[in-house]
N, C-alpha and C positions, 0 to 999 in steps of 0.2 A: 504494500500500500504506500503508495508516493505522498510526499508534502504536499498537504491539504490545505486550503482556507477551513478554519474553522467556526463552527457556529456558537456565540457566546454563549458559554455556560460555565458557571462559577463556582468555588468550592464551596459559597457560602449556602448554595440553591441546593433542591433536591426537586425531583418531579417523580409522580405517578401517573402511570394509566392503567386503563380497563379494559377489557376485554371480554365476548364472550367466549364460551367453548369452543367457537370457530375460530379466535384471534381477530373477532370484527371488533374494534373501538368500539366502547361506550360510553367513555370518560376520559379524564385526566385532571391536571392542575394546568395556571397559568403557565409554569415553566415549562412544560412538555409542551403547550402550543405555542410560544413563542421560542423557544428553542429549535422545534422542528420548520417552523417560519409556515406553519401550512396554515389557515384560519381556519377553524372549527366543524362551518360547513363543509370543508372538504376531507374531515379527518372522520367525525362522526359516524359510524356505518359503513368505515371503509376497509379494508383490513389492515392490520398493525404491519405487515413487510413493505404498507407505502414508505416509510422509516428506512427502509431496511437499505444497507450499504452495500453495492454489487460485489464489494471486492470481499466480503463477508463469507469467512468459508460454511458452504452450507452444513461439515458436521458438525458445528456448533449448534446449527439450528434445530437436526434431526436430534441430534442427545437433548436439549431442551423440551421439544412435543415428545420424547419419549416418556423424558420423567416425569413432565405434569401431565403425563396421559394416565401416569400410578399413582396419579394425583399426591406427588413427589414435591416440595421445593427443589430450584436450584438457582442457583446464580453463577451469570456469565460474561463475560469483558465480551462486549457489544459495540461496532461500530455503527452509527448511524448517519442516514445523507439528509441533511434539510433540502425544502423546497428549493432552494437557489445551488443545489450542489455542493454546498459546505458541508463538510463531516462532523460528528461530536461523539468521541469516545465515552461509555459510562460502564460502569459496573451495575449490571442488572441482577436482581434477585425478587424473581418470581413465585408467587404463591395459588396455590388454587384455592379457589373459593366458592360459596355455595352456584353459581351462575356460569360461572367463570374465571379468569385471571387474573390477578393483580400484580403491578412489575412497579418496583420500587427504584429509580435509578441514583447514584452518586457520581459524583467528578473522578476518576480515577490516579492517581496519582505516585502507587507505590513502587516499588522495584518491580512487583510481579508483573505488571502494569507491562513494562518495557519488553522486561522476557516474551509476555504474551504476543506483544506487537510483531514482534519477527517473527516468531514459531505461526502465528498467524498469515503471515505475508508467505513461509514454505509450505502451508497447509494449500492455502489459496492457488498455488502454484503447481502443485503437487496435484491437484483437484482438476484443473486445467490441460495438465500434461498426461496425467493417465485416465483422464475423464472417468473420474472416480462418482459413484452412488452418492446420494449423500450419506447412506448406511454407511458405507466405506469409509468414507474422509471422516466420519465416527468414530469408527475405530481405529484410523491413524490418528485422530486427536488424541483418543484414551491411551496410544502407545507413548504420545510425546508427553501425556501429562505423565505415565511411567517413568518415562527417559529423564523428566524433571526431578525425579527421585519423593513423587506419591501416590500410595499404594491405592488408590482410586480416585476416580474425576471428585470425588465427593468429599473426599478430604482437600484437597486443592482448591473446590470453593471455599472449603469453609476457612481456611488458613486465607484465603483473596481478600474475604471476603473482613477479614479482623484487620488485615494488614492497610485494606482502604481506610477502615474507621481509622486508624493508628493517625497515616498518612493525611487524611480530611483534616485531625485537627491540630500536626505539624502545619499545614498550608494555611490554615485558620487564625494560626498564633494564637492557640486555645490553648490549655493546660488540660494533660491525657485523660480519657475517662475513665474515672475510679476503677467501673467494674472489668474493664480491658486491660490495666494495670494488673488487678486480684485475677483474672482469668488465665495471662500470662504469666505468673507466679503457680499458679494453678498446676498450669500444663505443666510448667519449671519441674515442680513436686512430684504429680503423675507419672513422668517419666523419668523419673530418679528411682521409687519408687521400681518400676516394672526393670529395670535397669540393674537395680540389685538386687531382685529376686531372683533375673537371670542370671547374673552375676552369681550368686548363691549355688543355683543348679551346677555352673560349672566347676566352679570350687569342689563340691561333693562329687561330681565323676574324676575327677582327680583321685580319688581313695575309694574308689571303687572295688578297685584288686587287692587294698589291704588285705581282709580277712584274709582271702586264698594266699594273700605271699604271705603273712602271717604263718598261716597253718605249715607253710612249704619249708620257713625257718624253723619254726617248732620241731617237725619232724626233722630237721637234721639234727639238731643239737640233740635230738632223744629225751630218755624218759625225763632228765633234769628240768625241761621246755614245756611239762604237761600243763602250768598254770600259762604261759604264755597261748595252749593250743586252747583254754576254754575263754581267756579275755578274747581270741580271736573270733569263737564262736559265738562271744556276748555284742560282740560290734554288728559281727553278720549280721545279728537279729536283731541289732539298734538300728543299723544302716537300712536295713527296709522300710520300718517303718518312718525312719530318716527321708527316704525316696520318696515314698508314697506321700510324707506333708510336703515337701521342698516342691514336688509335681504340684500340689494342690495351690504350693506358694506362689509359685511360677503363674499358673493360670489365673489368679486371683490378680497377682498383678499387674498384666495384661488388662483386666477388667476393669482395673482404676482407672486406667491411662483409656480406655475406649469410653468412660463415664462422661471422664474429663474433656474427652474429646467431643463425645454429643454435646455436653455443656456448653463448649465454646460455638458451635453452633447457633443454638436457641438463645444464649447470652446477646450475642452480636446480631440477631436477630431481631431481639427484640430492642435492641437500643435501637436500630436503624428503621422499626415501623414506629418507636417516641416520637424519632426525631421527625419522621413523615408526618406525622400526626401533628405535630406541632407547627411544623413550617407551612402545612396547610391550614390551619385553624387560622394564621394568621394573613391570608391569602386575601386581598381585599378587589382587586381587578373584575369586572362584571364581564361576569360568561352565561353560552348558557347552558352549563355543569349547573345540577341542583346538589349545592355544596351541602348543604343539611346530610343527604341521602350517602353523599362519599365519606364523610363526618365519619357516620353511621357506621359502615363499611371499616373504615380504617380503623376505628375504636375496637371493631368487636376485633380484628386480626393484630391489634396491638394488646389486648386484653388477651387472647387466644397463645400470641408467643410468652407475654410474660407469664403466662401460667405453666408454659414449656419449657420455658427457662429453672423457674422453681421447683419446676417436679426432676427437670436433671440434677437439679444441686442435690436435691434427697437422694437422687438415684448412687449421687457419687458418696454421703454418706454412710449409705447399706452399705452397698460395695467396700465400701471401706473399714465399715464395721466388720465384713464378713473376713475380708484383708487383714485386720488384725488377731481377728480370732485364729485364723491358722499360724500367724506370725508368732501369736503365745504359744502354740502347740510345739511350733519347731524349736521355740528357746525352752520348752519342757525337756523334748527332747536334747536336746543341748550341752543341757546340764549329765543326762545319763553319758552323755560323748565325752564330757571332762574326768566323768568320775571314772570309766573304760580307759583314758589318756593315762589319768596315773597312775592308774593298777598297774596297768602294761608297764612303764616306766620301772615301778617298785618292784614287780618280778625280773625286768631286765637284770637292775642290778644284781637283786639274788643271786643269780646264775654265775655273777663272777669271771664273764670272760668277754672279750672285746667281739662282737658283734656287730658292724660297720651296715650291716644291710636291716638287720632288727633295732637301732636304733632309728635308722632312715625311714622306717615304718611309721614307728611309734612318732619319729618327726610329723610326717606328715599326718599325722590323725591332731595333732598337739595343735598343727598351722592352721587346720579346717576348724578344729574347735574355737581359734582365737579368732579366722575369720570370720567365721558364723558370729560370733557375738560383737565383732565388731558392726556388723552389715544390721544385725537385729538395733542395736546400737541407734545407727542413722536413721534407718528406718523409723524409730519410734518418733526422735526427732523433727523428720520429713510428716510424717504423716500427720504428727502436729500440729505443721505448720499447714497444710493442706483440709483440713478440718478448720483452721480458724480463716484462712481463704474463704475457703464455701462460706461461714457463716457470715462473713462480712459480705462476700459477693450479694447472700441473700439481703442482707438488710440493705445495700444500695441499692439494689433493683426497688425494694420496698418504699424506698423512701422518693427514687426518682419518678415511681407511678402512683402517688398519691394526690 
């Protein structure tokens, strides 16, 4: 996409439109009709790709009617043509509603922003050259958002989709929104969190083969080794059930981090239908939009997310509650691993002779045990700090939709 004139739209604006089930215009605000430069009567009942910018690769457009066909949100870095041929880039984020659509846009401005513009200009190209479906030029989008390094279109909006809000009120000269500050400490936590559980897992297949090289040292040394061959048999049967919480640790922590993740969703969501909600209510230009009726509209989907927002933040304290419940299990366990570490030790020395590979054993159960309670340690720490997140996250939202 080549150097464009562009059509004035400012960081300070926001606009909506309507649509129905078809994508025929219903509505909008002033800024979406003076932005698009189209007057009213010619936008009204006409369909929403009058907007639409040729150079627009169309799988953007097909991954969009797919998901709000599963009456899905999503949001999408969107170029659009005004009536006079001026272009206006926005970050759109689409929701379905009982009729139809509503598509909330912002001024875009973030890094991702820039990324997208090129990967867009090769898609476009790409679409041209191999005279691609628009199904097709779909799934070369979802390959390049892969290539981007995220594990679905859908996390990618929603990471866009935070990074514009960020971005909106750097360009603003505004001071960051609380709950997008607590959200990104959040995530911080989240994946700290799932990062030493993993971390944990691996530590513990580390001393996986104790027992058995245990038992193999035992047996050499003979009958003098018999108390070394039952500590090893007391590990075997601690390290399983060791296995079996450390798995359950693992997946729990995984589970914070995808809590945390819808979170940041519905959070950022619902600041951006506040903030529609507001810049419309203050909308005074005479249309003929029956502003009462959009009110309406925008209130209940503004009502609608913050109550999505809040039921994530519980989501992520269960989840987290449950996170810790296994977390005490494994520091239960933990303790029976110290008190196996120094038996083994105190019978080493019994034995009274230099064992260079049965110390290295016993080393390594000693290291796991002081990692473990190092990792449980932070964790307790982290988790913390991510329970008092959440609870501030909740009281902003609380306080901002009063």
């Amino acid at each position: 996409m080549s150097k464009e004139r562009e059509s004035n739209f400012d960081f300070d604006e926001l606009f909506f439109s309507r649509t129905d089930k078809r994508g025929v215009i219903a509505s909008g605000n002033s800024v979406f009709q003076r932005v698009s430069q189209y007057e009213w009567e010619e936008m009204l009942g006409k369909p929403h790709k009058v907007v639409r910018h040729p150079e627009m690769p169309r799988g953007v457009f097909s991954l969009l009617w797919d998901t709000i066909a599963k009456d899905k949100m999503i949001g999408a870095y969107v170029n659009n043509q005004a009536k006079d041929g001026s272009n206006y880039w926005v970050y759109a984020l689409v929701s379905p509603i009982d009729d139809g659509y509503l598509s909330v846009r912002l001024k875009p401005s973030s890094h991702f922003f820039e990324i997208v513009k090129e990967k867009y200009i090769e898609l476009t190209l790409l679409e041209k050259r191999k005279k691609l479906t628009p199904a097709q030029s779909q799934e070369k989008l979802l390959e390049i958002i892969g290539e981007l390094g995220f594990e679905s279109y859908e996390n990618f909006m929603i990471e866009a989709l935070m990074q514009e809000l960020e971005s909106r009120q750097k360009a603003l000269g505004e001071e960051p929104i609380e709950e997008l500050n607590l959200l990104r400490k959040a995530l911080k936590s989240g994946s700290f969190l799932q990062e030493q559980s993993e971390g944990i897992f691996e530590e513990y297949q580390k001393t996986s083969l104790v027992p058995m090289n245990l038992e193999l040292q035992a047996a050499k040394i003979g009958e003098d080794a018999a108390s070394i061959a039952t500590i090893s048999t007391q590990y075997d049967n601690l390290a399983k059930e060791i296995q079996e919480e450390i798995n359950k640790f693992m997946v729990s922590g995984k589970l914070v981090q995808d809590k945390v993740k819808d979170c940041q969703f519905f959070v950022c969501n619902s600041i951006l239908q506040r903030e529609i909600y507001s810049f419309f209510e203050k909308e005074t230009k005479p249309s003929p939009i029956q502003k009462e009726n959009e009110m309406r509209i925008l209130a209940h989907l503004q009502n609608q997310q913050n109550m999505n927002a809040k039921s994530s933040l519980i989501d992520i304290q269960k989840e987290f509650s449950e996170f810790k419940r296994v977390c005490n299990d494994v520091k239960k366990l933990s303790i029976g691993l110290e008190m196996v570490s120094i038996s083994g030790k105190i019978e080493a020395a019994k034995l009274n002779r230099n064992s260079g590979e049965l110390s290295s054993l016993l080393d390594q159960l000693t290291n796991f045990k002081d990692s473990l309670k190092q990792s449980l340690k932070e964790i307790n720490d982290i988790g913390s700090d991510l329970v008092h997140q959440v609870s501030r996250m909740n009281e902003s939202l609380a306080s901002q939709n009063n």
